[in-house]
C-alpha positions in Angstrom: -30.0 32.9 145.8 -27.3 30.7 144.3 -25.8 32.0 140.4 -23.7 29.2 138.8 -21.5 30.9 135.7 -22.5 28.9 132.6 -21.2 28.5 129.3 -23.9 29.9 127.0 -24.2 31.7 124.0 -25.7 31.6 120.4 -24.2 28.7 119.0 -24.1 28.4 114.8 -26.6 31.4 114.2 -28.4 31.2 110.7 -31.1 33.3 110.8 -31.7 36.7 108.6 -32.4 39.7 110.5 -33.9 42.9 109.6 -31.5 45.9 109.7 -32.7 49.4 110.2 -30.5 51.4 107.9 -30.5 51.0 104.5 -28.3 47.2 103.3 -28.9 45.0 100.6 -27.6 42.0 98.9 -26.0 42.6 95.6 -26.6 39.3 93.9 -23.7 38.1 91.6 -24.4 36.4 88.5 -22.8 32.3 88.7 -23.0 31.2 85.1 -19.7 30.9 83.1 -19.3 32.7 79.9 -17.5 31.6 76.6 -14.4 33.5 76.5 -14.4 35.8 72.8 -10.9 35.1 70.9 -11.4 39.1 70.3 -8.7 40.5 72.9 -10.7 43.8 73.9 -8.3 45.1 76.3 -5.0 43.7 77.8 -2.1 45.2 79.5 -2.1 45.8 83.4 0.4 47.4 86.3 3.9 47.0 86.1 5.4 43.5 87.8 1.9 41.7 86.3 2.6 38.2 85.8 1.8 37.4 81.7 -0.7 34.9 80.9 -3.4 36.2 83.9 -7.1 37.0 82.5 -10.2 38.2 83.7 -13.3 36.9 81.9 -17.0 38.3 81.9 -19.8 38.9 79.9 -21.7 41.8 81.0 -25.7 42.5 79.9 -27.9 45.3 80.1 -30.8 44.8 83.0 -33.4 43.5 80.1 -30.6 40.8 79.8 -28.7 42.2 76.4 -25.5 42.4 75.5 -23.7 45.5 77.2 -21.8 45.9 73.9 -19.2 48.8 74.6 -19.8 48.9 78.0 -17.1 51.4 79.8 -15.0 48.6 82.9 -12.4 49.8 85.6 -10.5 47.9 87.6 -9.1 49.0 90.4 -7.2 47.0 93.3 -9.8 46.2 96.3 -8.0 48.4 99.0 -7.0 50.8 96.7 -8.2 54.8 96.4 -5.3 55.4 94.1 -7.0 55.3 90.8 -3.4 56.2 88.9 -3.0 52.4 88.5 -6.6 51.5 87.4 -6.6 49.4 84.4 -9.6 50.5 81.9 -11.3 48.6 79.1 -14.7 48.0 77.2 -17.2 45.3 76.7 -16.8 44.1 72.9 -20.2 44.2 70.8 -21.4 40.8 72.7 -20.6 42.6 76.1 -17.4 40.0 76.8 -14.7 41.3 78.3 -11.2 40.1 78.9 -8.3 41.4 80.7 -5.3 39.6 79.9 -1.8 40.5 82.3 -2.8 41.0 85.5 -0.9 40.1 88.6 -2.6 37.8 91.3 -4.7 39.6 93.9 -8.1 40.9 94.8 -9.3 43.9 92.7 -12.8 45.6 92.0 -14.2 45.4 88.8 -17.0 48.3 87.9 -18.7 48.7 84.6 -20.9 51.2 83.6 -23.5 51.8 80.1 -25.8 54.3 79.7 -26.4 55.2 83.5 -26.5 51.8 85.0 -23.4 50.2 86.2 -22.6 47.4 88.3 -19.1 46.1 90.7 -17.6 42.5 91.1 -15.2 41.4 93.6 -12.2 39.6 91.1 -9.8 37.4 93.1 -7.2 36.3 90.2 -5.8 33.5 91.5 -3.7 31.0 89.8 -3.7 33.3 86.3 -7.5 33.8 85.7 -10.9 34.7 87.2 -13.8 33.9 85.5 -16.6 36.2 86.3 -19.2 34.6 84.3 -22.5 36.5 83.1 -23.7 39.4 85.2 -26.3 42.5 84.9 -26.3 46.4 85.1 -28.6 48.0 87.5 -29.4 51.4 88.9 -26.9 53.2 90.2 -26.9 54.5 93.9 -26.5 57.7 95.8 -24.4 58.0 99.4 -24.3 61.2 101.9 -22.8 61.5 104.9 -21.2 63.9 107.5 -17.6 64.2 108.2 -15.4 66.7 110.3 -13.1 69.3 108.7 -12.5 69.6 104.9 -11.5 67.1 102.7 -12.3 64.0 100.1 -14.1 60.8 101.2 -13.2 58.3 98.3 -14.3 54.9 97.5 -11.8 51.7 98.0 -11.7 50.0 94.9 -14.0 52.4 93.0 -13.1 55.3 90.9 -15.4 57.4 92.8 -15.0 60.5 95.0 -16.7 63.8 96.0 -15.6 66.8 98.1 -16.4 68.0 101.4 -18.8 71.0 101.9 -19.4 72.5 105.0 -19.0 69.1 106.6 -21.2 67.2 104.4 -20.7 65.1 101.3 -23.1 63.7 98.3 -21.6 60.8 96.1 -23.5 59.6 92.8 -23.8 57.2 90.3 -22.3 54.8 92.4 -22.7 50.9 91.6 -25.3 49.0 94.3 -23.4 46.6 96.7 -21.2 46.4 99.5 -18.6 49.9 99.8 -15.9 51.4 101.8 -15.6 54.7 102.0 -12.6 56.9 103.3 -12.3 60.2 104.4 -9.1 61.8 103.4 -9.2 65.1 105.3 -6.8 68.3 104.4 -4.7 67.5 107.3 -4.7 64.3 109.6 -5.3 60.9 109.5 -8.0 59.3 107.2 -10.9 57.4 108.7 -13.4 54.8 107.0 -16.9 53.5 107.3 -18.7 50.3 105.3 -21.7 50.3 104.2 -24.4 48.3 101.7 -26.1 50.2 99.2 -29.1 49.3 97.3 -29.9 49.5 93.7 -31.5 52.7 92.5 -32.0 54.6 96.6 -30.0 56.4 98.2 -28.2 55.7 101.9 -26.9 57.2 104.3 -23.1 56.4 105.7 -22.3 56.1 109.4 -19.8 56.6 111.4 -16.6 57.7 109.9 -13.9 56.2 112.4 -10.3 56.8 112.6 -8.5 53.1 111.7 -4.6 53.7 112.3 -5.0 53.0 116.1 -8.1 51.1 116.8 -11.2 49.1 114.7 -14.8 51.2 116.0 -16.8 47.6 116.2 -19.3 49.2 117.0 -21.6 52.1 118.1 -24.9 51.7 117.2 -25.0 55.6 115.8 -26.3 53.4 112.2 -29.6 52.0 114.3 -29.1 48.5 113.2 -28.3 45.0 114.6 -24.9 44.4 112.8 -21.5 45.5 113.5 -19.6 48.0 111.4 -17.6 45.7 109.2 -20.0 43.2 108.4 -22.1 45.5 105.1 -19.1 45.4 103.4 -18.0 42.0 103.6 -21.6 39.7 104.1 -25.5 40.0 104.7 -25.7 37.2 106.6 -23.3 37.8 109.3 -22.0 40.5 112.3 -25.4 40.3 113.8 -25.9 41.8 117.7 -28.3 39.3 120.0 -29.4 38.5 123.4 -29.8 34.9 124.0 -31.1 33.7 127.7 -32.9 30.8 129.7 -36.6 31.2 128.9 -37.8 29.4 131.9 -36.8 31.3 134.5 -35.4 34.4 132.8 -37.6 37.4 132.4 -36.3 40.0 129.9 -37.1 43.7 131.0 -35.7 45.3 128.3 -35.2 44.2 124.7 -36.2 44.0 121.4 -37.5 41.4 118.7 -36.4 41.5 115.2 -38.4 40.2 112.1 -38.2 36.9 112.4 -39.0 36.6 116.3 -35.3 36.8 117.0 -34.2 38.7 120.5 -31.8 41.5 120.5 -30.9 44.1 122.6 -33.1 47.2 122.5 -31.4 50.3 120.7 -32.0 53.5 123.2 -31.1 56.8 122.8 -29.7 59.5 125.3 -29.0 63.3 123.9 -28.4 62.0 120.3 -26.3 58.9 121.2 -27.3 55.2 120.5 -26.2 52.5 122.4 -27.6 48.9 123.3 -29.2 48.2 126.4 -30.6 44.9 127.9 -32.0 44.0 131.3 -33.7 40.6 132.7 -34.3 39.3 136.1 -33.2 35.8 137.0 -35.5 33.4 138.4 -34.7 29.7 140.3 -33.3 27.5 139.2 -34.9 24.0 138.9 -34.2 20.2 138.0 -35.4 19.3 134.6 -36.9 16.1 133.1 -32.7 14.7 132.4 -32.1 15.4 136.3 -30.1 18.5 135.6 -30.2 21.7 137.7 -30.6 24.3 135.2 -29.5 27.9 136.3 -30.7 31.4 134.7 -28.6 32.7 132.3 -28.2 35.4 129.7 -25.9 37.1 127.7 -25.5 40.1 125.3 -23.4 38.5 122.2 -22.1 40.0 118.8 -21.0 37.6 115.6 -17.7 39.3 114.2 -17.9 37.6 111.2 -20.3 35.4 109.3 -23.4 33.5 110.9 -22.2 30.0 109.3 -18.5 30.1 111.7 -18.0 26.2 110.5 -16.8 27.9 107.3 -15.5 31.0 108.5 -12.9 31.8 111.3 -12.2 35.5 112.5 -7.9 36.0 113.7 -7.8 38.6 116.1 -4.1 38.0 116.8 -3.0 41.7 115.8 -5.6 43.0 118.5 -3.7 44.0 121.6 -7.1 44.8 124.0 -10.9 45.2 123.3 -12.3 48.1 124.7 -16.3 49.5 125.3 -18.0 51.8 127.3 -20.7 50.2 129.4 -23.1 51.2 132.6 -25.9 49.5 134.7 -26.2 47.3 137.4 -24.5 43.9 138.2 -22.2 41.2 137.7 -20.8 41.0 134.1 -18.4 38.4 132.6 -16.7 39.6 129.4 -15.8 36.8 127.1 -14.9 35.4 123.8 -15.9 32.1 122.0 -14.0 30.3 119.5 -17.0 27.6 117.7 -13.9 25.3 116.7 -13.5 24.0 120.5 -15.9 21.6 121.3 -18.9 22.9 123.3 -18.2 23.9 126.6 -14.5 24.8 126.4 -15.3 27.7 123.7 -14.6 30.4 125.8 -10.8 31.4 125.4 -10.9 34.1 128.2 -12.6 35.7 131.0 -12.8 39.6 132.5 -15.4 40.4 135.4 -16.3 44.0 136.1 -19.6 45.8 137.7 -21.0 48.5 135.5 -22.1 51.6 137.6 -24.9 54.1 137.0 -22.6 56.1 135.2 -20.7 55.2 131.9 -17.2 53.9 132.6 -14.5 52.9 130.0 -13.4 49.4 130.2 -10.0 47.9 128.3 -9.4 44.9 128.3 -5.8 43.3 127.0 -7.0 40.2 126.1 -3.7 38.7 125.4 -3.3 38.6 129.5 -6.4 36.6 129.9 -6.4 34.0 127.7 -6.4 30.3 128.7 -4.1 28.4 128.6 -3.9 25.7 125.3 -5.9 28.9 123.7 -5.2 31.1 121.1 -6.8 33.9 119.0 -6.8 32.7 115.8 -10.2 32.2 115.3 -12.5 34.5 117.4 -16.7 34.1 116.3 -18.0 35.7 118.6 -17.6 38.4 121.6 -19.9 38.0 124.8 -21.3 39.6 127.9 -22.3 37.3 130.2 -24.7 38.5 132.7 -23.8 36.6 135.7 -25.6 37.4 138.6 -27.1 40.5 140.3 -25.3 43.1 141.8 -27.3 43.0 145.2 -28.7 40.4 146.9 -32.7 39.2 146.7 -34.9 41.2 149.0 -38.2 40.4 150.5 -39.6 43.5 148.4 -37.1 42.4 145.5 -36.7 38.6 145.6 -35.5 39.0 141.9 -32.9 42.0 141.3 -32.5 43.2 137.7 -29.4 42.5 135.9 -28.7 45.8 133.8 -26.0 46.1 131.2 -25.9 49.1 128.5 -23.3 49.1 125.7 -21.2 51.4 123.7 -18.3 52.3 121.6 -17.0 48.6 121.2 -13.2 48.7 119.7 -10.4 46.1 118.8 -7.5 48.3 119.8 -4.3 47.7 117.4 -6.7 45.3 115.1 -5.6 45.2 111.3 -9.2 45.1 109.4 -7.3 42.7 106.5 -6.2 40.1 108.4 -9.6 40.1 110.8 -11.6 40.1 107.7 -10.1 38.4 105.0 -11.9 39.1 101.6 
Protein backbone atom coordinates (compact mmCIF):
# COMPACT_ATOMS: atom_id res chain seq x y z
CA UNK A 1 0.00 0.00 0.00
CA UNK A 2 0.86 3.50 -1.43
CA UNK A 3 0.96 6.75 1.45
CA UNK A 4 1.10 10.07 -0.39
CA UNK A 5 2.23 12.97 2.43
CA UNK A 6 -0.59 15.53 2.31
CA UNK A 7 -1.01 18.94 3.49
CA UNK A 8 -3.78 18.67 6.11
CA UNK A 9 -4.70 20.14 9.17
CA UNK A 10 -7.52 22.11 10.98
CA UNK A 11 -7.85 25.03 9.08
CA UNK A 12 -9.64 28.43 10.86
CA UNK A 13 -10.98 26.43 13.95
CA UNK A 14 -13.98 28.26 15.78
CA UNK A 15 -15.54 25.90 17.78
CA UNK A 16 -15.76 26.01 21.89
CA UNK A 17 -14.54 23.09 23.63
CA UNK A 18 -15.04 21.77 26.91
CA UNK A 19 -12.00 21.85 29.24
CA UNK A 20 -11.57 19.53 32.13
CA UNK A 21 -9.97 21.70 34.74
CA UNK A 22 -11.63 24.49 36.10
CA UNK A 23 -11.54 27.92 33.23
CA UNK A 24 -13.97 30.51 32.74
CA UNK A 25 -14.60 33.57 30.85
CA UNK A 26 -14.43 36.74 32.76
CA UNK A 27 -16.75 38.91 30.89
CA UNK A 28 -15.73 42.71 30.66
CA UNK A 29 -18.22 45.33 30.78
CA UNK A 30 -18.20 47.54 27.04
CA UNK A 31 -20.26 50.57 27.85
CA UNK A 32 -18.44 53.97 28.22
CA UNK A 33 -18.87 55.92 31.36
CA UNK A 34 -19.07 59.79 31.80
CA UNK A 35 -15.90 60.79 33.21
CA UNK A 36 -16.62 62.77 37.03
CA UNK A 37 -14.71 66.36 36.97
CA UNK A 38 -14.06 65.04 40.83
CA UNK A 39 -10.13 63.98 40.46
CA UNK A 40 -10.35 60.97 42.98
CA UNK A 41 -6.83 59.86 42.67
CA UNK A 42 -3.92 61.06 40.40
CA UNK A 43 -0.22 60.73 40.49
CA UNK A 44 1.60 57.52 39.12
CA UNK A 45 5.45 56.10 38.82
CA UNK A 46 8.13 58.24 38.22
CA UNK A 47 8.96 59.03 34.14
CA UNK A 48 4.80 59.05 33.76
CA UNK A 49 3.92 61.03 30.85
CA UNK A 50 1.29 64.01 32.34
CA UNK A 51 -2.00 64.29 30.80
CA UNK A 52 -2.59 60.01 30.72
CA UNK A 53 -6.00 58.85 32.50
CA UNK A 54 -7.68 55.86 33.24
CA UNK A 55 -11.54 56.04 33.35
CA UNK A 56 -14.14 53.53 34.90
CA UNK A 57 -17.16 53.35 36.71
CA UNK A 58 -17.27 50.39 38.87
CA UNK A 59 -20.85 48.88 40.46
CA UNK A 60 -21.67 46.50 43.01
CA UNK A 61 -22.99 42.92 41.47
CA UNK A 62 -26.85 44.26 41.98
CA UNK A 63 -25.60 46.99 39.55
CA UNK A 64 -24.88 50.05 42.26
CA UNK A 65 -22.53 52.36 42.47
CA UNK A 66 -19.23 50.90 44.22
CA UNK A 67 -18.93 54.24 46.02
CA UNK A 68 -15.50 54.03 47.83
CA UNK A 69 -14.49 51.05 46.33
CA UNK A 70 -10.58 50.26 47.33
CA UNK A 71 -8.53 50.05 43.10
CA UNK A 72 -4.75 48.93 42.56
CA UNK A 73 -2.94 49.11 39.67
CA UNK A 74 -0.28 47.31 39.11
CA UNK A 75 1.86 46.84 35.83
CA UNK A 76 0.70 43.51 33.93
CA UNK A 77 4.15 41.57 34.26
CA UNK A 78 4.83 42.99 37.36
CA UNK A 79 5.07 41.06 41.08
CA UNK A 80 6.67 44.15 42.40
CA UNK A 81 3.88 45.81 44.20
CA UNK A 82 6.37 48.81 45.56
CA UNK A 83 5.22 50.70 42.43
CA UNK A 84 1.46 50.02 42.52
CA UNK A 85 -0.50 53.02 42.22
CA UNK A 86 -3.69 52.95 44.68
CA UNK A 87 -6.99 54.84 44.65
CA UNK A 88 -10.78 54.72 45.39
CA UNK A 89 -14.05 54.83 43.61
CA UNK A 90 -15.76 58.35 44.42
CA UNK A 91 -19.47 58.06 45.82
CA UNK A 92 -20.80 57.29 42.12
CA UNK A 93 -18.10 54.47 41.90
CA UNK A 94 -16.09 56.59 38.97
CA UNK A 95 -12.67 56.41 39.07
CA UNK A 96 -9.84 58.23 37.40
CA UNK A 97 -6.24 57.99 37.30
CA UNK A 98 -4.73 60.85 35.82
CA UNK A 99 -0.44 60.46 35.08
CA UNK A 100 0.20 57.35 33.97
CA UNK A 101 2.79 56.36 31.54
CA UNK A 102 1.80 54.28 28.41
CA UNK A 103 1.73 50.47 28.87
CA UNK A 104 -0.30 47.48 29.88
CA UNK A 105 -1.18 47.36 33.63
CA UNK A 106 -3.83 45.35 35.81
CA UNK A 107 -6.45 47.14 37.33
CA UNK A 108 -8.14 45.23 40.60
CA UNK A 109 -10.86 46.76 42.72
CA UNK A 110 -12.25 45.37 45.59
CA UNK A 111 -15.69 46.41 48.11
CA UNK A 112 -16.98 44.56 50.78
CA UNK A 113 -15.54 41.05 49.75
CA UNK A 114 -16.19 41.06 45.98
CA UNK A 115 -13.62 42.39 43.72
CA UNK A 116 -13.05 42.29 40.16
CA UNK A 117 -9.51 42.87 37.55
CA UNK A 118 -9.28 44.63 34.08
CA UNK A 119 -6.63 44.45 31.64
CA UNK A 120 -5.78 48.63 31.07
CA UNK A 121 -3.67 49.23 27.89
CA UNK A 122 -3.08 53.22 28.10
CA UNK A 123 -2.30 54.01 24.88
CA UNK A 124 -2.16 57.39 23.34
CA UNK A 125 -2.85 59.12 27.13
CA UNK A 126 -6.10 57.37 28.17
CA UNK A 127 -8.04 54.11 28.60
CA UNK A 128 -11.40 54.18 29.05
CA UNK A 129 -12.67 51.13 30.90
CA UNK A 130 -16.22 51.90 30.73
CA UNK A 131 -18.85 50.40 33.36
CA UNK A 132 -17.97 47.03 34.95
CA UNK A 133 -19.22 44.78 38.06
CA UNK A 134 -17.81 43.18 41.29
CA UNK A 135 -18.17 39.49 41.68
CA UNK A 136 -17.13 36.78 44.07
CA UNK A 137 -13.85 36.39 44.76
CA UNK A 138 -11.82 33.12 44.04
CA UNK A 139 -9.63 30.70 45.78
CA UNK A 140 -6.25 28.97 44.07
CA UNK A 141 -3.97 25.87 45.56
CA UNK A 142 -1.35 24.32 44.21
CA UNK A 143 1.94 22.31 44.79
CA UNK A 144 5.32 23.61 44.34
CA UNK A 145 8.96 22.23 45.24
CA UNK A 146 11.04 23.69 48.06
CA UNK A 147 10.04 26.83 50.13
CA UNK A 148 9.16 29.97 48.90
CA UNK A 149 6.28 32.64 47.63
CA UNK A 150 4.17 32.09 44.49
CA UNK A 151 2.83 35.68 43.70
CA UNK A 152 0.45 36.94 41.27
CA UNK A 153 1.61 39.09 38.03
CA UNK A 154 -0.20 42.14 38.02
CA UNK A 155 -2.07 41.51 41.26
CA UNK A 156 -1.19 42.46 44.79
CA UNK A 157 -1.63 38.95 45.87
CA UNK A 158 0.66 36.39 47.42
CA UNK A 159 0.80 33.47 49.91
CA UNK A 160 3.67 31.41 51.41
CA UNK A 161 4.78 28.02 50.83
CA UNK A 162 4.00 25.22 53.48
CA UNK A 163 5.30 21.94 53.22
CA UNK A 164 5.15 22.28 49.50
CA UNK A 165 1.75 23.43 49.15
CA UNK A 166 0.14 26.85 48.85
CA UNK A 167 -3.69 28.40 49.36
CA UNK A 168 -4.30 31.90 47.81
CA UNK A 169 -7.68 33.84 48.59
CA UNK A 170 -9.78 36.50 47.73
CA UNK A 171 -8.47 36.63 44.50
CA UNK A 172 -10.55 38.44 41.62
CA UNK A 173 -12.25 35.73 38.93
CA UNK A 174 -10.40 35.78 35.41
CA UNK A 175 -7.43 34.87 33.66
CA UNK A 176 -3.93 34.80 36.32
CA UNK A 177 -0.35 34.15 36.24
CA UNK A 178 1.10 32.90 39.03
CA UNK A 179 4.97 32.73 39.90
CA UNK A 180 6.79 30.76 42.20
CA UNK A 181 9.63 32.63 43.78
CA UNK A 182 11.53 29.93 45.69
CA UNK A 183 14.17 30.70 48.62
CA UNK A 184 16.87 29.92 46.26
CA UNK A 185 16.82 29.36 42.33
CA UNK A 186 15.10 30.44 39.59
CA UNK A 187 11.26 31.25 39.55
CA UNK A 188 8.85 29.32 37.46
CA UNK A 189 5.15 30.25 36.35
CA UNK A 190 1.88 28.66 35.44
CA UNK A 191 -1.57 30.38 33.92
CA UNK A 192 -4.60 29.58 34.69
CA UNK A 193 -8.57 30.84 34.50
CA UNK A 194 -10.41 31.09 37.61
CA UNK A 195 -14.08 31.29 38.06
CA UNK A 196 -16.14 33.59 40.11
CA UNK A 197 -16.89 32.34 43.64
CA UNK A 198 -14.94 28.35 43.28
CA UNK A 199 -11.97 27.46 43.79
CA UNK A 200 -9.16 25.91 41.19
CA UNK A 201 -6.55 24.17 41.17
CA UNK A 202 -3.02 25.47 39.44
CA UNK A 203 -0.96 23.23 37.22
CA UNK A 204 2.21 22.78 36.36
CA UNK A 205 4.67 25.29 37.76
CA UNK A 206 7.49 25.36 34.93
CA UNK A 207 10.79 26.94 34.96
CA UNK A 208 10.64 29.88 32.05
CA UNK A 209 14.35 31.27 31.86
CA UNK A 210 15.40 28.44 29.42
CA UNK A 211 12.42 27.01 27.83
CA UNK A 212 8.30 27.70 27.46
CA UNK A 213 6.52 24.00 28.98
CA UNK A 214 3.71 24.16 26.01
CA UNK A 215 2.45 21.55 27.23
CA UNK A 216 2.02 18.47 29.43
CA UNK A 217 -1.28 17.46 29.85
CA UNK A 218 -0.68 17.08 33.95
CA UNK A 219 -3.97 19.93 33.93
CA UNK A 220 -6.39 17.15 32.01
CA UNK A 221 -7.57 19.55 29.49
CA UNK A 222 -7.52 20.16 25.74
CA UNK A 223 -5.70 23.61 25.73
CA UNK A 224 -2.13 24.46 25.95
CA UNK A 225 -0.55 26.07 28.97
CA UNK A 226 -0.56 29.71 27.84
CA UNK A 227 -3.82 29.97 26.40
CA UNK A 228 -6.17 30.58 30.18
CA UNK A 229 -4.43 33.45 30.65
CA UNK A 230 -4.51 35.14 27.53
CA UNK A 231 -8.15 33.76 25.65
CA UNK A 232 -11.04 31.07 25.97
CA UNK A 233 -11.37 30.55 22.70
CA UNK A 234 -8.04 29.48 21.61
CA UNK A 235 -4.80 26.93 22.26
CA UNK A 236 -7.04 24.04 21.78
CA UNK A 237 -5.30 20.29 21.15
CA UNK A 238 -7.21 18.13 18.12
CA UNK A 239 -6.95 15.31 15.84
CA UNK A 240 -8.33 16.01 12.50
CA UNK A 241 -8.26 12.92 9.81
CA UNK A 242 -9.89 11.57 6.45
CA UNK A 243 -13.26 10.01 7.58
CA UNK A 244 -13.56 7.82 4.65
CA UNK A 245 -10.98 5.65 4.98
CA UNK A 246 -9.45 6.52 8.28
CA UNK A 247 -10.45 4.50 11.34
CA UNK A 248 -9.50 6.10 14.66
CA UNK A 249 -8.48 3.47 17.36
CA UNK A 250 -7.86 5.68 19.93
CA UNK A 251 -9.35 9.12 20.70
CA UNK A 252 -11.64 11.16 22.33
CA UNK A 253 -14.74 13.49 21.52
CA UNK A 254 -15.33 16.74 23.25
CA UNK A 255 -18.75 18.48 23.85
CA UNK A 256 -19.53 19.57 20.82
CA UNK A 257 -18.68 16.29 18.67
CA UNK A 258 -15.22 17.66 18.12
CA UNK A 259 -12.14 14.89 17.92
CA UNK A 260 -9.17 15.12 20.10
CA UNK A 261 -6.61 13.05 21.25
CA UNK A 262 -7.48 10.81 24.14
CA UNK A 263 -5.80 11.91 27.57
CA UNK A 264 -4.12 8.48 29.18
CA UNK A 265 -2.39 8.06 32.11
CA UNK A 266 0.73 5.87 33.09
CA UNK A 267 2.02 5.93 36.93
CA UNK A 268 0.59 9.41 37.56
CA UNK A 269 1.71 11.09 34.24
CA UNK A 270 -0.68 12.44 31.48
CA UNK A 271 0.08 12.53 28.09
CA UNK A 272 -1.98 12.47 24.68
CA UNK A 273 -2.25 9.55 22.70
CA UNK A 274 -3.92 8.87 19.23
CA UNK A 275 -3.94 5.86 16.92
CA UNK A 276 -5.96 5.23 13.53
CA UNK A 277 -5.50 2.77 10.78
CA UNK A 278 -5.36 3.94 7.16
CA UNK A 279 -7.59 2.57 4.64
CA UNK A 280 -7.37 2.90 0.47
CA UNK A 281 -7.40 5.30 -1.09
CA UNK A 282 -10.05 5.96 -3.76
CA UNK A 283 -11.14 8.50 -6.68
CA UNK A 284 -13.93 10.76 -5.58
CA UNK A 285 -16.86 12.33 -7.52
CA UNK A 286 -14.13 15.54 -8.78
CA UNK A 287 -11.73 12.66 -10.14
CA UNK A 288 -9.34 13.15 -7.38
CA UNK A 289 -7.36 10.31 -5.61
CA UNK A 290 -7.91 11.01 -2.10
CA UNK A 291 -5.27 9.39 0.30
CA UNK A 292 -5.80 8.66 4.25
CA UNK A 293 -4.53 11.13 6.37
CA UNK A 294 -4.35 12.34 9.92
CA UNK A 295 -2.73 14.42 12.20
CA UNK A 296 -2.32 15.34 15.90
CA UNK A 297 -2.44 19.48 15.86
CA UNK A 298 -2.24 22.18 18.72
CA UNK A 299 -3.47 26.04 18.05
CA UNK A 300 -0.78 28.23 19.89
CA UNK A 301 -2.78 31.08 19.97
CA UNK A 302 -6.34 32.03 19.26
CA UNK A 303 -8.93 29.87 17.15
CA UNK A 304 -9.75 33.06 14.74
CA UNK A 305 -5.69 33.15 13.30
CA UNK A 306 -7.04 35.77 10.41
CA UNK A 307 -6.77 38.21 13.39
CA UNK A 308 -4.14 36.81 15.35
CA UNK A 309 -0.49 35.78 14.39
CA UNK A 310 1.87 33.91 16.89
CA UNK A 311 6.08 35.09 16.26
CA UNK A 312 8.10 32.32 17.27
CA UNK A 313 11.29 33.96 16.06
CA UNK A 314 13.06 33.95 19.61
CA UNK A 315 12.48 30.09 19.72
CA UNK A 316 15.76 28.29 18.83
CA UNK A 317 14.12 24.38 18.63
CA UNK A 318 10.79 22.80 19.73
CA UNK A 319 11.25 19.85 21.73
CA UNK A 320 8.57 16.70 23.06
CA UNK A 321 8.79 13.46 24.25
CA UNK A 322 6.89 11.03 22.12
CA UNK A 323 6.53 6.97 21.63
CA UNK A 324 4.47 4.55 19.38
CA UNK A 325 4.61 3.14 16.17
CA UNK A 326 5.24 4.65 12.68
CA UNK A 327 5.99 7.29 10.40
CA UNK A 328 5.57 10.86 11.85
CA UNK A 329 6.09 14.20 10.09
CA UNK A 330 6.56 17.10 12.52
CA UNK A 331 5.40 20.40 11.14
CA UNK A 332 4.26 23.88 11.52
CA UNK A 333 1.60 25.98 9.68
CA UNK A 334 1.50 29.54 9.06
CA UNK A 335 -2.68 30.33 7.94
CA UNK A 336 -1.31 33.60 6.22
CA UNK A 337 0.16 31.43 3.14
CA UNK A 338 -2.28 30.41 0.90
CA UNK A 339 -3.61 26.81 1.33
CA UNK A 340 -1.21 24.29 0.54
CA UNK A 341 2.05 26.08 0.97
CA UNK A 342 1.29 26.61 4.97
CA UNK A 343 3.65 24.41 6.16
CA UNK A 344 7.08 26.35 6.80
CA UNK A 345 9.06 23.13 7.79
CA UNK A 346 9.36 19.52 7.92
CA UNK A 347 11.12 16.84 10.59
CA UNK A 348 10.45 12.91 10.11
CA UNK A 349 11.27 10.62 12.92
CA UNK A 350 9.78 6.95 14.03
CA UNK A 351 8.59 6.83 17.59
CA UNK A 352 9.66 3.53 19.35
CA UNK A 353 7.87 1.53 22.12
CA UNK A 354 9.72 3.39 24.51
CA UNK A 355 9.67 7.28 25.13
CA UNK A 356 12.36 9.11 23.30
CA UNK A 357 13.26 12.93 23.48
CA UNK A 358 13.03 14.63 20.24
CA UNK A 359 14.61 18.44 19.57
CA UNK A 360 14.05 19.89 16.86
CA UNK A 361 16.00 23.32 15.77
CA UNK A 362 13.53 24.54 13.66
CA UNK A 363 15.53 27.43 12.32
CA UNK A 364 17.52 24.58 10.22
CA UNK A 365 14.41 23.36 8.62
CA UNK A 366 12.64 26.01 7.51
CA UNK A 367 11.77 26.54 3.79
CA UNK A 368 12.96 28.63 1.91
CA UNK A 369 10.80 32.19 1.24
CA UNK A 370 9.59 31.16 4.94
CA UNK A 371 9.79 32.72 8.11
CA UNK A 372 8.56 32.35 11.72
CA UNK A 373 6.82 35.30 12.26
CA UNK A 374 3.56 34.09 12.42
CA UNK A 375 3.30 30.35 13.62
CA UNK A 376 -0.77 29.12 14.23
CA UNK A 377 -0.38 26.08 14.59
CA UNK A 378 2.17 23.03 15.46
CA UNK A 379 1.38 19.46 13.72
CA UNK A 380 2.12 15.79 13.70
CA UNK A 381 1.49 14.36 10.71
CA UNK A 382 0.85 10.74 10.80
CA UNK A 383 2.22 9.65 7.53
CA UNK A 384 2.24 6.22 7.01
CA UNK A 385 2.73 2.92 8.92
CA UNK A 386 5.76 1.77 10.23
CA UNK A 387 5.51 -1.81 8.75
CA UNK A 388 4.20 -2.89 5.77
CA UNK A 389 0.34 -4.40 5.30
CA UNK A 390 0.11 -8.06 6.08
CA UNK A 391 -2.32 -10.71 5.01
CA UNK A 392 -3.31 -11.03 8.85
CA UNK A 393 -2.79 -7.01 9.12
CA UNK A 394 -3.74 -5.55 5.74
CA UNK A 395 -4.09 -2.21 7.77
CA UNK A 396 -1.21 -1.41 10.35
CA UNK A 397 -2.01 1.04 13.15
CA UNK A 398 -0.29 4.32 13.15
CA UNK A 399 0.49 5.04 16.90
CA UNK A 400 1.76 8.36 18.19
CA UNK A 401 1.70 9.36 22.12
CA UNK A 402 2.75 12.88 23.27
CA UNK A 403 4.45 14.72 25.97
CA UNK A 404 6.34 17.50 27.54
CA UNK A 405 5.95 19.85 24.42
CA UNK A 406 8.55 22.94 24.82
CA UNK A 407 9.61 26.10 22.72
CA UNK A 408 13.22 26.05 23.81
CA UNK A 409 14.71 29.83 24.13
CA UNK A 410 10.91 31.20 23.43
CA UNK A 411 10.19 34.69 25.16
CA UNK A 412 6.37 34.26 26.34
CA UNK A 413 5.91 38.37 25.52
CA UNK A 414 6.70 38.52 22.25
CA UNK A 415 4.86 34.88 21.43
CA UNK A 416 1.90 36.14 23.20
CA UNK A 417 1.43 39.64 22.89
CA UNK A 418 -1.28 40.98 25.38
Amino acid sequence: MNFSRKNFYFSNMRKSYRTLAVTAVLGFGLGLSACSDDKVAGGGPSGSEAGNAITAQILTADAKPAALAKVKLIESESIDVKDAIDAKTDKDGKLVIEDVADGNYTLEATLEGNALQLNVNVKDGKAELGTNKLGKTAKVSGTVEGPGIVKVRGLDHSAKVVDGSFDMDSLPAGPISLVFVPEKGDTSSTYLKIVEGAKAQASTFADESVYLLLDDFQDSNYQNRFMPAHTYDGGWWYLSYAEKNVTPVVMSTNSVGGTTPALDEEDGNIFAHAAVKFGEAFISSTGDKQWPWASIGVELGMSNKELYCNDISSVESISFKARGSGNIIFTMIDETKEEGKREIMAYEFSPSSEWDSYDVSIKDLIFPDYTLKCVNQLLWKLSSPAVPATEDDPNPTIDLQLDDIKLVGGDRLSIWKR
